[in-house]
PDB file of N, CA, C and O in Angstrom, chain B, residues numbered from 101:
ATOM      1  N   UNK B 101     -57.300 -68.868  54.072  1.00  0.00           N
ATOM      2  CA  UNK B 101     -57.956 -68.846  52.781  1.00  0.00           C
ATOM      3  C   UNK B 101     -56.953 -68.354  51.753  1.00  0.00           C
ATOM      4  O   UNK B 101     -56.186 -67.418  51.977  1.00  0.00           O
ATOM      5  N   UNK B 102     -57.001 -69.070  50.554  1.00  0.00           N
ATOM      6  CA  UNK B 102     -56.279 -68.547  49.844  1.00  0.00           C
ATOM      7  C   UNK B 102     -56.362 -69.158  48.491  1.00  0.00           C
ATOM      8  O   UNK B 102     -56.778 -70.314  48.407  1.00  0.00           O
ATOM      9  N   UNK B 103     -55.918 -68.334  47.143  1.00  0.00           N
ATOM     10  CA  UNK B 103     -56.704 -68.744  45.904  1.00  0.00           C
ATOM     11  C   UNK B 103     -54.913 -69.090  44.837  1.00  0.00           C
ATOM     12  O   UNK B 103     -54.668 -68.829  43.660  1.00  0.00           O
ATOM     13  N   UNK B 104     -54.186 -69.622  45.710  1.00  0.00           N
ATOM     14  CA  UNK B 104     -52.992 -70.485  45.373  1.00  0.00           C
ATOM     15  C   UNK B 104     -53.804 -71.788  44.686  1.00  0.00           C
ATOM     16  O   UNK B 104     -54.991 -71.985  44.944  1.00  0.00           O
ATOM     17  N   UNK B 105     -52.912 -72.793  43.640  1.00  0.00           N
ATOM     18  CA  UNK B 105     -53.287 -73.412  43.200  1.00  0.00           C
ATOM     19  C   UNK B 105     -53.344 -74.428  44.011  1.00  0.00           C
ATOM     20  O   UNK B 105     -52.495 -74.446  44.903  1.00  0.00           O
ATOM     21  N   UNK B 106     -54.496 -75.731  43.935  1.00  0.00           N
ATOM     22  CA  UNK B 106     -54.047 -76.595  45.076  1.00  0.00           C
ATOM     23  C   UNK B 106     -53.765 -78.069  44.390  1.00  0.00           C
ATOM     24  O   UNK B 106     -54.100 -78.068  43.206  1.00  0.00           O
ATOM     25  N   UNK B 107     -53.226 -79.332  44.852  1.00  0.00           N
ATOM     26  CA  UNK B 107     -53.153 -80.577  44.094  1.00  0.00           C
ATOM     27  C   UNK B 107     -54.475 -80.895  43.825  1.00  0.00           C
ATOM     28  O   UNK B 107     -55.070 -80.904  44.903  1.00  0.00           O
ATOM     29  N   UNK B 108     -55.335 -81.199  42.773  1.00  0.00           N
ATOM     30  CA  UNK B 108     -56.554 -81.643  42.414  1.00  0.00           C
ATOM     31  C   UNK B 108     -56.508 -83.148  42.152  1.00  0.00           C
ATOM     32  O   UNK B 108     -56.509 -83.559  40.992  1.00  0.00           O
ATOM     33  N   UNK B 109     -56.464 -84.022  43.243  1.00  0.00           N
ATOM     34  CA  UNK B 109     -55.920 -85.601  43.168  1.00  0.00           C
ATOM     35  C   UNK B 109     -57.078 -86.466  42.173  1.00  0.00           C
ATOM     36  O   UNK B 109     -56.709 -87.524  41.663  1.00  0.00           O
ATOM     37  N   UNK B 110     -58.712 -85.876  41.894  1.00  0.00           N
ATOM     38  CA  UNK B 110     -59.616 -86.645  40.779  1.00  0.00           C
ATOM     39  C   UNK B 110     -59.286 -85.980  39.493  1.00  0.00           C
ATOM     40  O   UNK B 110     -59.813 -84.959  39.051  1.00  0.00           O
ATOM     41  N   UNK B 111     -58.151 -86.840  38.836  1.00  0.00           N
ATOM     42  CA  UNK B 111     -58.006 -86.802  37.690  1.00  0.00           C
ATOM     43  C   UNK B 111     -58.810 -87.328  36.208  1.00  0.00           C
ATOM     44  O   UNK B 111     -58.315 -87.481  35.092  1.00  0.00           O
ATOM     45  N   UNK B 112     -60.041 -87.506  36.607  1.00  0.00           N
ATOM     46  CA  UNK B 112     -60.987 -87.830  35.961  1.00  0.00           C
ATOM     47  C   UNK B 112     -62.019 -87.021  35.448  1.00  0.00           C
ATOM     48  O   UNK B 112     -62.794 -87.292  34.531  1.00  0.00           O
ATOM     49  N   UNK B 113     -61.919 -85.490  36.472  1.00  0.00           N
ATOM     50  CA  UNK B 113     -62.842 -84.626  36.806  1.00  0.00           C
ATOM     51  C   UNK B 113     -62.307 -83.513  36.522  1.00  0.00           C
ATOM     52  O   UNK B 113     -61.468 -83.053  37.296  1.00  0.00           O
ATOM     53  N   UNK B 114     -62.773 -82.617  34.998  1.00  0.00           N
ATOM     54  CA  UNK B 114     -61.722 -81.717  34.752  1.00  0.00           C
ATOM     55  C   UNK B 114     -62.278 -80.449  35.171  1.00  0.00           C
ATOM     56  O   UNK B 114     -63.319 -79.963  34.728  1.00  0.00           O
ATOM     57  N   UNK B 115     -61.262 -79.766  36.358  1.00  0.00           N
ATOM     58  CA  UNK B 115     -61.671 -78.453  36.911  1.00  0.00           C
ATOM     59  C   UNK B 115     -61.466 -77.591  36.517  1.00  0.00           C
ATOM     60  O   UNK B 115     -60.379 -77.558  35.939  1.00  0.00           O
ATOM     61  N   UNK B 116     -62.213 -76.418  36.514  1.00  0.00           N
ATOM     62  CA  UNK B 116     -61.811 -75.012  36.028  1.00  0.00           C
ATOM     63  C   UNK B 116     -61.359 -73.873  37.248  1.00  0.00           C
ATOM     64  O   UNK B 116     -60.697 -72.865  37.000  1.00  0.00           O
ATOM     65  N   UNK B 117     -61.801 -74.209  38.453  1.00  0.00           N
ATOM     66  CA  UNK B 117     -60.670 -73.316  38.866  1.00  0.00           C
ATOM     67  C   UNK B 117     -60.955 -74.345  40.216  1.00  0.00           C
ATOM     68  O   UNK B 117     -61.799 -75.241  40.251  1.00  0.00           O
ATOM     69  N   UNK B 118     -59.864 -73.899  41.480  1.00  0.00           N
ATOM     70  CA  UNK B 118     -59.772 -74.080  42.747  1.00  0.00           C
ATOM     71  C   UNK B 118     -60.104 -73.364  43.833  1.00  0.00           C
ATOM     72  O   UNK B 118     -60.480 -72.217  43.596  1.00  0.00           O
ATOM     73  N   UNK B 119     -60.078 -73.662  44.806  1.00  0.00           N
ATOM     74  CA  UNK B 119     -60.448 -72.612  45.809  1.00  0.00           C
ATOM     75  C   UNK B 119     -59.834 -73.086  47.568  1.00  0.00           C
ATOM     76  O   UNK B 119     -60.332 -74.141  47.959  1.00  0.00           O
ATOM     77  N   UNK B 120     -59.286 -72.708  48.123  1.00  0.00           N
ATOM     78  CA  UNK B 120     -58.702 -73.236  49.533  1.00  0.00           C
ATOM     79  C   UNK B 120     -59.645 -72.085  50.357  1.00  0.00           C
ATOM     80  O   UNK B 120     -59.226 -70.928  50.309  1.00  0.00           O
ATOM     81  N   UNK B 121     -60.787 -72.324  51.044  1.00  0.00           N
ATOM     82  CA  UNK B 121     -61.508 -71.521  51.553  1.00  0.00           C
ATOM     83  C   UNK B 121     -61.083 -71.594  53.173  1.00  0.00           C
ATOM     84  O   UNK B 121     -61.475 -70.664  53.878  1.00  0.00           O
ATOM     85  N   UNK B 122     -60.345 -72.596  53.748  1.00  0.00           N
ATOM     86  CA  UNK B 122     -59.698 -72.619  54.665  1.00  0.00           C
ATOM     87  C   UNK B 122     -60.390 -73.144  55.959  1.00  0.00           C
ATOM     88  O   UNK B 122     -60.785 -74.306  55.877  1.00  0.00           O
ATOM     89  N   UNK B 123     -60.644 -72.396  57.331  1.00  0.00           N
ATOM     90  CA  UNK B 123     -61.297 -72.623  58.141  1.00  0.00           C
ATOM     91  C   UNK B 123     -62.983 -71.533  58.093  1.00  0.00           C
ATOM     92  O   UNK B 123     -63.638 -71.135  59.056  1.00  0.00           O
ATOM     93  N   UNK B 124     -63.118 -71.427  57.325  1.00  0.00           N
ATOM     94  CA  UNK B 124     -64.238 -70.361  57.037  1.00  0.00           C
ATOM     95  C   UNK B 124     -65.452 -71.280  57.307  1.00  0.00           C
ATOM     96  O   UNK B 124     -65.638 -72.399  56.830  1.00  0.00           O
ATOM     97  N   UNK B 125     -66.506 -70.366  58.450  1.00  0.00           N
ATOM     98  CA  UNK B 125     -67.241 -70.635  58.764  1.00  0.00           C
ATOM     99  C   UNK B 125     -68.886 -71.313  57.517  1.00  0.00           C
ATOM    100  O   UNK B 125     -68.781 -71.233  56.293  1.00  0.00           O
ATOM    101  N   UNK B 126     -69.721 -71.688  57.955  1.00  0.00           N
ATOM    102  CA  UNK B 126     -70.748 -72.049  56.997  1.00  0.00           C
ATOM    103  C   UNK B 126     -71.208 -70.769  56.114  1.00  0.00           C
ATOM    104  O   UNK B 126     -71.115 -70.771  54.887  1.00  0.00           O
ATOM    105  N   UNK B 127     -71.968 -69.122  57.235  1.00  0.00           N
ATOM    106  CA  UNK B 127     -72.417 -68.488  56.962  1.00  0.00           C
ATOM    107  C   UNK B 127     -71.691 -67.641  55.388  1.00  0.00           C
ATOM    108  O   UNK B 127     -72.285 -67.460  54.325  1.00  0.00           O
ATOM    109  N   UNK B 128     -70.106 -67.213  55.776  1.00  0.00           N
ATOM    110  CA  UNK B 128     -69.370 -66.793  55.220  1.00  0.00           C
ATOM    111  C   UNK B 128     -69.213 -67.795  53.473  1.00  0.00           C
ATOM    112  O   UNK B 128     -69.264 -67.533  52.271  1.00  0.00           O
ATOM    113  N   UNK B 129     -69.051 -68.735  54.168  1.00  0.00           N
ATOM    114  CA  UNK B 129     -68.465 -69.858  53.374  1.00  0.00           C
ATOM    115  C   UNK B 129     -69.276 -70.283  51.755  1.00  0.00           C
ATOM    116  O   UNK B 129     -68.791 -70.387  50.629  1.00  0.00           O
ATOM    117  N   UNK B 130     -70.499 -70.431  52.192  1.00  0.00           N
ATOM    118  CA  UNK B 130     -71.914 -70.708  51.145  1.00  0.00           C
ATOM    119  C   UNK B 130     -71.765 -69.218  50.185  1.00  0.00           C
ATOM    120  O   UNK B 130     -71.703 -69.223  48.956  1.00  0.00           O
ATOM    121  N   UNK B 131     -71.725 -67.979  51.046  1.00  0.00           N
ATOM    122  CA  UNK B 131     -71.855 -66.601  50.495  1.00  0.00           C
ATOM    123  C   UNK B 131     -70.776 -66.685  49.232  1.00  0.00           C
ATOM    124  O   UNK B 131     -71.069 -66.450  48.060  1.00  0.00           O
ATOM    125  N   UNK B 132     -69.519 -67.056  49.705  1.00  0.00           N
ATOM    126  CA  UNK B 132     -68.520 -66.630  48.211  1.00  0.00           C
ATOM    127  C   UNK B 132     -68.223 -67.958  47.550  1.00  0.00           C
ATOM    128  O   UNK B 132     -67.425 -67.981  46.613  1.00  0.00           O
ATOM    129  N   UNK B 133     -68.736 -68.928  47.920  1.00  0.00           N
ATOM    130  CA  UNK B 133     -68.954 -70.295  46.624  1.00  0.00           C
ATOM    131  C   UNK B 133     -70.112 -69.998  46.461  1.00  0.00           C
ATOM    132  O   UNK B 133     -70.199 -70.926  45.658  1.00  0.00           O
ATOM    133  N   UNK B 134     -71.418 -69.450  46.456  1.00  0.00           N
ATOM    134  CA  UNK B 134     -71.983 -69.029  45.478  1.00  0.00           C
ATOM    135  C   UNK B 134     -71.586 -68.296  44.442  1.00  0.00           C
ATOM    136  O   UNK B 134     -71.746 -68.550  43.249  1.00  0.00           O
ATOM    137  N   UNK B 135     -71.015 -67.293  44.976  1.00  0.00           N
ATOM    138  CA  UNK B 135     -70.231 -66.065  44.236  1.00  0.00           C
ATOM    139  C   UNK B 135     -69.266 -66.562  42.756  1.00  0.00           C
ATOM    140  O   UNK B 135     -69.279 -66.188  41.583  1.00  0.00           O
ATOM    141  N   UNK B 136     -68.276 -67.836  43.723  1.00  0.00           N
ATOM    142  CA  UNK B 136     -67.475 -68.557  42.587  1.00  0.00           C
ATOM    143  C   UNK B 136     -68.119 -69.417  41.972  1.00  0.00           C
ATOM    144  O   UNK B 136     -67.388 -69.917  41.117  1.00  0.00           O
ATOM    145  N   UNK B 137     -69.609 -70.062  41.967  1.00  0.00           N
ATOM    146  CA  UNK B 137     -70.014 -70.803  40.937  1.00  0.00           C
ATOM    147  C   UNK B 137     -71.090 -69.776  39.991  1.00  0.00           C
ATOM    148  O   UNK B 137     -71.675 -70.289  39.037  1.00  0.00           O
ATOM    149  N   UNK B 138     -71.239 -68.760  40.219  1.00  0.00           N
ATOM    150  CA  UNK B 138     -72.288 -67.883  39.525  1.00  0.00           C
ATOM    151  C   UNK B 138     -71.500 -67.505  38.802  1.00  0.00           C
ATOM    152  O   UNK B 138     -72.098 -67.223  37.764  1.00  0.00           O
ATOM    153  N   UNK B 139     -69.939 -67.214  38.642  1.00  0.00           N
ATOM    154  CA  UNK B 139     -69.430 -66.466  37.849  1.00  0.00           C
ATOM    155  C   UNK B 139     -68.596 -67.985  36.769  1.00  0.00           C
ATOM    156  O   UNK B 139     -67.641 -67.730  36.035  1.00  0.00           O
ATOM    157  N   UNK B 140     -68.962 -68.920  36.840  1.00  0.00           N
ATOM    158  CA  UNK B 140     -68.544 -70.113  35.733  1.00  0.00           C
ATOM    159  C   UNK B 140     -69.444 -71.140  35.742  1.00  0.00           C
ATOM    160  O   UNK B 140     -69.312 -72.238  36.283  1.00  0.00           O
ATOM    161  N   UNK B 141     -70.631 -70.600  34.933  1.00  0.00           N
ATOM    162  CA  UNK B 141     -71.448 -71.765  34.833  1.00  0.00           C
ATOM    163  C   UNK B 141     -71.144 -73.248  34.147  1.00  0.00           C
ATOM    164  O   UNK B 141     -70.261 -73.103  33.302  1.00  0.00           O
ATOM    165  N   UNK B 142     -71.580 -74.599  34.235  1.00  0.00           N
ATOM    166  CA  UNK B 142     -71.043 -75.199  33.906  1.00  0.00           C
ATOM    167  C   UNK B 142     -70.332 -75.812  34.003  1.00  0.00           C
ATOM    168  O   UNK B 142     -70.365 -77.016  33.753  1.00  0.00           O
ATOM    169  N   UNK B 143     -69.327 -75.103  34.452  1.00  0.00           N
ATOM    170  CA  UNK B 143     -67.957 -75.865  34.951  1.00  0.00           C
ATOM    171  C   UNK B 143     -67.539 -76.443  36.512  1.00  0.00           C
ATOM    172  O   UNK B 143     -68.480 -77.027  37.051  1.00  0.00           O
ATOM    173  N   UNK B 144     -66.637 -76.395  37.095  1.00  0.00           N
ATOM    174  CA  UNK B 144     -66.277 -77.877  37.977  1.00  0.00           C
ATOM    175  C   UNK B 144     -65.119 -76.748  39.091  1.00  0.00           C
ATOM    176  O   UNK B 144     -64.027 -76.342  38.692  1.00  0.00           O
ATOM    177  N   UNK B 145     -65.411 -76.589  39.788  1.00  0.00           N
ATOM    178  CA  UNK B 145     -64.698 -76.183  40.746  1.00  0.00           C
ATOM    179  C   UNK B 145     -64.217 -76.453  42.399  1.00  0.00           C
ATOM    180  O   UNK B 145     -64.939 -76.204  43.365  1.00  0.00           O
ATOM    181  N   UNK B 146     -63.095 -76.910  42.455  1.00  0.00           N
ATOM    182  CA  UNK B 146     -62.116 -78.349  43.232  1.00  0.00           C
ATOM    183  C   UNK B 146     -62.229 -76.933  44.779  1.00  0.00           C
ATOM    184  O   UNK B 146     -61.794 -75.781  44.766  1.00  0.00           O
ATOM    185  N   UNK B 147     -62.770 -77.473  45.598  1.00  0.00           N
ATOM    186  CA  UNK B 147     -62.435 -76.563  46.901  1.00  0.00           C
ATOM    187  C   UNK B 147     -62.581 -77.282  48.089  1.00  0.00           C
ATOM    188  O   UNK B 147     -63.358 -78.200  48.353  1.00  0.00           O
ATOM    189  N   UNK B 148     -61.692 -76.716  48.797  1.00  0.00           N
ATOM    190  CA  UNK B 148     -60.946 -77.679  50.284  1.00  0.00           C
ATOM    191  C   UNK B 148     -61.372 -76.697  51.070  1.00  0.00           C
ATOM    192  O   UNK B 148     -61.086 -75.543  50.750  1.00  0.00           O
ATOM    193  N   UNK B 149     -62.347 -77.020  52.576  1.00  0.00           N
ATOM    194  CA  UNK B 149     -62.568 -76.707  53.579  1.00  0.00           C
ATOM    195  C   UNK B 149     -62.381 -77.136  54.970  1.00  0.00           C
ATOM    196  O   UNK B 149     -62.170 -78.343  55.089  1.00  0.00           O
ATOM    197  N   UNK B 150     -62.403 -76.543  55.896  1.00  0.00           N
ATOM    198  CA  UNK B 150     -61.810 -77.350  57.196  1.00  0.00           C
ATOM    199  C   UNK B 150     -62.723 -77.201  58.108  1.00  0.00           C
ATOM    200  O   UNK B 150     -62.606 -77.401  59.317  1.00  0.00           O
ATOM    201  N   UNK B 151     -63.877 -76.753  57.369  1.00  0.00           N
ATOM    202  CA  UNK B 151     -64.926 -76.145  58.219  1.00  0.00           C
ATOM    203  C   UNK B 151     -65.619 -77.378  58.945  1.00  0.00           C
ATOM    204  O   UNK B 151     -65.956 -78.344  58.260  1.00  0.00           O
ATOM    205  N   UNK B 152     -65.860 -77.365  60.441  1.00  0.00           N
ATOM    206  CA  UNK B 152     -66.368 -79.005  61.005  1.00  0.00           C
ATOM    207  C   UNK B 152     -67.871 -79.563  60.184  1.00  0.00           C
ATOM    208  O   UNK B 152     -68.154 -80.666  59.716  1.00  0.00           O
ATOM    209  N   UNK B 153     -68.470 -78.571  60.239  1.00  0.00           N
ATOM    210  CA  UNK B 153     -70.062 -78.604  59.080  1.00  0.00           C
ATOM    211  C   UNK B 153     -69.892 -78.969  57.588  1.00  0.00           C
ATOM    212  O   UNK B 153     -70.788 -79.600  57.028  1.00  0.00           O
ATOM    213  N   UNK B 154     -69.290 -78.767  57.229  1.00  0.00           N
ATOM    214  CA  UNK B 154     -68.799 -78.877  55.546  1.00  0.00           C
ATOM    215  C   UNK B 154     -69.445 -80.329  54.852  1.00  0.00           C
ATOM    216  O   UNK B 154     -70.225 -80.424  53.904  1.00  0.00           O
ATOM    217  N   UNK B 155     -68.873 -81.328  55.619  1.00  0.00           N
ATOM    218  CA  UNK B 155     -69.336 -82.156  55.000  1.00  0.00           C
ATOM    219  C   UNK B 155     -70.753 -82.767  54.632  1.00  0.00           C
ATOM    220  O   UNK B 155     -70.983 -83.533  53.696  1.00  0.00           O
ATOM    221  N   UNK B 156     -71.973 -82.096  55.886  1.00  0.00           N
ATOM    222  CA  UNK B 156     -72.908 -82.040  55.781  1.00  0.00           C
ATOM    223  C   UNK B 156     -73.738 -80.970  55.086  1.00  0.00           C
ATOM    224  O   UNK B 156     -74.484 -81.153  54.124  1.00  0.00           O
ATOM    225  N   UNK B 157     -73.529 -79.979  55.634  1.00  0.00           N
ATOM    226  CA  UNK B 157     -73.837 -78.502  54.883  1.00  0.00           C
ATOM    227  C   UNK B 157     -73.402 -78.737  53.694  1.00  0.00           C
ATOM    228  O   UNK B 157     -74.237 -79.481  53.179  1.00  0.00           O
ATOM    229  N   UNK B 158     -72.380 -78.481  52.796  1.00  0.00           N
ATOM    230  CA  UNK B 158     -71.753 -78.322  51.526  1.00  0.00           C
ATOM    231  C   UNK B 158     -73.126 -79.586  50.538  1.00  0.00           C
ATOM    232  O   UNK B 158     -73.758 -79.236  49.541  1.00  0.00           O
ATOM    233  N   UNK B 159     -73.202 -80.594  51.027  1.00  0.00           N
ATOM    234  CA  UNK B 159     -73.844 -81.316  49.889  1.00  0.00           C
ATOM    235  C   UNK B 159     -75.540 -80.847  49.773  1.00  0.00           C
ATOM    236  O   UNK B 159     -76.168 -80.471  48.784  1.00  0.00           O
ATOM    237  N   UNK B 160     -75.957 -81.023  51.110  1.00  0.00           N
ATOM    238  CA  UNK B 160     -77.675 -80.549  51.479  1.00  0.00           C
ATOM    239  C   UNK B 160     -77.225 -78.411  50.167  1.00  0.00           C
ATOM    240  O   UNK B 160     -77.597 -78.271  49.002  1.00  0.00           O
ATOM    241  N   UNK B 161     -76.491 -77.388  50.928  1.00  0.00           N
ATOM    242  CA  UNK B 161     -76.538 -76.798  49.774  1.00  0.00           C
ATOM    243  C   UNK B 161     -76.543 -76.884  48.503  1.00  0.00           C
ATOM    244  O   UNK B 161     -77.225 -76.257  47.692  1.00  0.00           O
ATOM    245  N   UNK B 162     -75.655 -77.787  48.316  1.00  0.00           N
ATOM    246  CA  UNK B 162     -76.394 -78.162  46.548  1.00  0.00           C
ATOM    247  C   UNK B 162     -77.169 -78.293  46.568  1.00  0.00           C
ATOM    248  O   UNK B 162     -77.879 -77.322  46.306  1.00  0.00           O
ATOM    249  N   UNK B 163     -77.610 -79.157  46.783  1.00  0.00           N
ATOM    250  CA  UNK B 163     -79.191 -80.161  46.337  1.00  0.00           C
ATOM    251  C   UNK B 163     -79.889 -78.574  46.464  1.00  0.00           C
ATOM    252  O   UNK B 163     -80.327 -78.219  45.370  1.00  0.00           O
ATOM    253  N   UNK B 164     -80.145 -77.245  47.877  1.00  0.00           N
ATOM    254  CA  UNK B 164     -81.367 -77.271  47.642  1.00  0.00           C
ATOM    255  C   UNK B 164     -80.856 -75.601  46.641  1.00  0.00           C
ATOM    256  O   UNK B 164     -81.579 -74.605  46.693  1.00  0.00           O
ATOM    257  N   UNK B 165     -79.452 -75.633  45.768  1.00  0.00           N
ATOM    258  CA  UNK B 165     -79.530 -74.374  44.529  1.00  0.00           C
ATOM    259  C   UNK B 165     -79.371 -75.167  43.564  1.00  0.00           C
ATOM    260  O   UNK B 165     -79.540 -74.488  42.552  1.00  0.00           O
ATOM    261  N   UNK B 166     -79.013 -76.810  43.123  1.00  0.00           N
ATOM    262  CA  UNK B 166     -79.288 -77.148  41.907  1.00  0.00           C
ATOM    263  C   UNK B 166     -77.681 -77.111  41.334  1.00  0.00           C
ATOM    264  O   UNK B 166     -77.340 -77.096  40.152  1.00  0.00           O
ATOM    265  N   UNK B 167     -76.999 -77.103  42.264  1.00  0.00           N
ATOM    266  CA  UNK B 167     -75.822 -77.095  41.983  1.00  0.00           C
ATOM    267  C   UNK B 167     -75.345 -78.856  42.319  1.00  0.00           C
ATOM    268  O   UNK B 167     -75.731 -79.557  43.254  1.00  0.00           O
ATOM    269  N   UNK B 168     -74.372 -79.223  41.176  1.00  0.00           N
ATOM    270  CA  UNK B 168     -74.098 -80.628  41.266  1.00  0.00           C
ATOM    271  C   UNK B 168     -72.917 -80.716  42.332  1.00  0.00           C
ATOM    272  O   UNK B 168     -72.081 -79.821  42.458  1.00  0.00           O
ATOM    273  N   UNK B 169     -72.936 -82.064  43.200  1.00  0.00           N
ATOM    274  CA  UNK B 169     -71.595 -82.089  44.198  1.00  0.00           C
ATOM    275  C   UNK B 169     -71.479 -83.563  43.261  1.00  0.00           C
ATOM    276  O   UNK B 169     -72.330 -84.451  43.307  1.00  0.00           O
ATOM    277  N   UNK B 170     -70.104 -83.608  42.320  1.00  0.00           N
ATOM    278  CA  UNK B 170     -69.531 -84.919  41.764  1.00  0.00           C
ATOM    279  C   UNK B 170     -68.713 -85.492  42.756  1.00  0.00           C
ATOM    280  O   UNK B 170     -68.677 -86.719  42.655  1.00  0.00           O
ATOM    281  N   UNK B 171     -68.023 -85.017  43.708  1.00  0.00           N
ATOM    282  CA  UNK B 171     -67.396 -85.625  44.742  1.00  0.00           C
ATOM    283  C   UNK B 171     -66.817 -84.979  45.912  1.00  0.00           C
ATOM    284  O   UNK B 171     -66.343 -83.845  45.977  1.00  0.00           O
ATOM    285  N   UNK B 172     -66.955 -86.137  47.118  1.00  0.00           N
ATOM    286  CA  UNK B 172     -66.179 -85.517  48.332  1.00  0.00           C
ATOM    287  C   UNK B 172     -65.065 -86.109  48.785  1.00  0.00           C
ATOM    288  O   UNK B 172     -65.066 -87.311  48.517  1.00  0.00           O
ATOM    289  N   UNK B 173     -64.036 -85.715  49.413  1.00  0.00           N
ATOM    290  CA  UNK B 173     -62.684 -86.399  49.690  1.00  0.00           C
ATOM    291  C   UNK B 173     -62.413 -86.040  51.283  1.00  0.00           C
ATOM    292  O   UNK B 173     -61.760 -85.246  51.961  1.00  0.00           O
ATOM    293  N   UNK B 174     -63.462 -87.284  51.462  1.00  0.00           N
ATOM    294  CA  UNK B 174     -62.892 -86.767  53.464  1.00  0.00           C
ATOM    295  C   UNK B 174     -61.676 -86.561  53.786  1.00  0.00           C
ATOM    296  O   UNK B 174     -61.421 -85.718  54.647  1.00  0.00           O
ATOM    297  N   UNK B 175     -60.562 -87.364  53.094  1.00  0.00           N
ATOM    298  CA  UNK B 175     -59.191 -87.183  53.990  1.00  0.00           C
ATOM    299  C   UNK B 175     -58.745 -85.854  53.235  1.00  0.00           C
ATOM    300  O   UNK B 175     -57.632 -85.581  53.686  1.00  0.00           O
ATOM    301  N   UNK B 176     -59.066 -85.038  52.419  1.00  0.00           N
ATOM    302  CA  UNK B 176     -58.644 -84.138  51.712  1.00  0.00           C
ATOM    303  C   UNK B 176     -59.548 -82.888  51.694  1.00  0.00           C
ATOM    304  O   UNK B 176     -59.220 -81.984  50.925  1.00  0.00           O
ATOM    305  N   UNK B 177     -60.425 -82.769  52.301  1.00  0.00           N
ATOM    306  CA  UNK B 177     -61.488 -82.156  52.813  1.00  0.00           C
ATOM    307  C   UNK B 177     -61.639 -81.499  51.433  1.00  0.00           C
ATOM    308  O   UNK B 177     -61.698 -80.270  51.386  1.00  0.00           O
ATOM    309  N   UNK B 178     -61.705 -82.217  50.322  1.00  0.00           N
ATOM    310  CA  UNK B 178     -62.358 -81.453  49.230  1.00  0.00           C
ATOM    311  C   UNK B 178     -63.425 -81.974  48.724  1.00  0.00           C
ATOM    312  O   UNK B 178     -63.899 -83.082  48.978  1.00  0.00           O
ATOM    313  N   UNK B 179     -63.984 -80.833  47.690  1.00  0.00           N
ATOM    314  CA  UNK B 179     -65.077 -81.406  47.414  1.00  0.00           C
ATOM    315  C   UNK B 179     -65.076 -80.603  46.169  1.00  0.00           C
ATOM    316  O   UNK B 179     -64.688 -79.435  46.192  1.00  0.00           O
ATOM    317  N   UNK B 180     -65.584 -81.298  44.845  1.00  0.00           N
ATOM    318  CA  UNK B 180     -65.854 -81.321  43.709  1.00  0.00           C
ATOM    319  C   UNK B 180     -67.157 -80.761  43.257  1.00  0.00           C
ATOM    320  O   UNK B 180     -68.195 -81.377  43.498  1.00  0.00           O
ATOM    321  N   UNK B 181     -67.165 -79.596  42.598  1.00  0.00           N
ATOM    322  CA  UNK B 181     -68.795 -79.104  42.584  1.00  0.00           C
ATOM    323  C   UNK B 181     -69.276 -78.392  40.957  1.00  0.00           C
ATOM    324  O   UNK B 181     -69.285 -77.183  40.725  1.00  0.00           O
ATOM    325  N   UNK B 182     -69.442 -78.873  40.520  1.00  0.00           N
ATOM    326  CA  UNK B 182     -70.633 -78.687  38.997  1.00  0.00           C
ATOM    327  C   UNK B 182     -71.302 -77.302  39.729  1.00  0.00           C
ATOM    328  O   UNK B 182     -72.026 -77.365  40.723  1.00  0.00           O
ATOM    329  N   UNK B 183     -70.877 -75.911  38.973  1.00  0.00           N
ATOM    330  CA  UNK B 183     -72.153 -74.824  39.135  1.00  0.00           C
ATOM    331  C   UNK B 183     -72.935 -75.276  37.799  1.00  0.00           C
ATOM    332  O   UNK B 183     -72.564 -75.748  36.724  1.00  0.00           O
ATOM    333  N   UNK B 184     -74.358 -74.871  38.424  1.00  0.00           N
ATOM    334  CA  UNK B 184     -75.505 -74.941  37.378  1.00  0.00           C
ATOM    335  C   UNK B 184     -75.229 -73.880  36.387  1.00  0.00           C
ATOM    336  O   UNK B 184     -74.496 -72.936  36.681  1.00  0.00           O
ATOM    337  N   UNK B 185     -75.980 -74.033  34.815  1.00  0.00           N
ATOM    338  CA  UNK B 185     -75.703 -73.644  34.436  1.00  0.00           C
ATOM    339  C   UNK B 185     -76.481 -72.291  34.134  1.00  0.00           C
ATOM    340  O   UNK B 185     -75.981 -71.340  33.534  1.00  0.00           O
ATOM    341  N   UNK B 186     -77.938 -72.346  34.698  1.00  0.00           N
ATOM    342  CA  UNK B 186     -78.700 -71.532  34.578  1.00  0.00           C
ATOM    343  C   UNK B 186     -78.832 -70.623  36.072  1.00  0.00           C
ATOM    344  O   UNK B 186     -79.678 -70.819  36.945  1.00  0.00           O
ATOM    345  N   UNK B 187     -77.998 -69.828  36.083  1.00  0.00           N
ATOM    346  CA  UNK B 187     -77.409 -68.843  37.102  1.00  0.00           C
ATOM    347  C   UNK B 187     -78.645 -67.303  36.611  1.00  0.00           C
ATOM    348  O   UNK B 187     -78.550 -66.224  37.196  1.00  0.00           O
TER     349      UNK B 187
END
């Protein structure tokens, strides 16, 4: 895990910060991307996981806090996420 900058390859999609959360489990994982979208509402934050669940978990969590997922990048295990703005 680590909060180094990372390549953000959707240049269409303007982020406000990044996040390399690494191999971090679901439980752990949901706990401090809540944390990082409560503290920038609004905005768009680019984060790469390696977690085997991620790709399923990560979107079903949006949907059920209202948080937007604009995109996922299987070969790049990132994923693009709109925090709501009413935190």
């Amino acid at each position: 895990m680590t909060d180094t900058p990372l390549p953000v390859p959707a240049g269409d999609i303007a982020v406000a910060d990044t996040w390399d959360a690494g191999d971090m489990g679901c439980g752990a994982l949901v706990s401090r991307l809540r944390r990082r979208l409560r503290a920038m509402p609004g905005q768009v934050l680019y984060m790469v996981t390696r977690d085997a669940g991620a790709p399923e978990d990560i979107p079903a969590w949006c949907r059920m806090t209202r948080n937007e997922l604009l995109r996922y990048d299987a070969q790049a295990h990132g994923f693009w996420i709109r925090s709501r703005l009413d935190w």
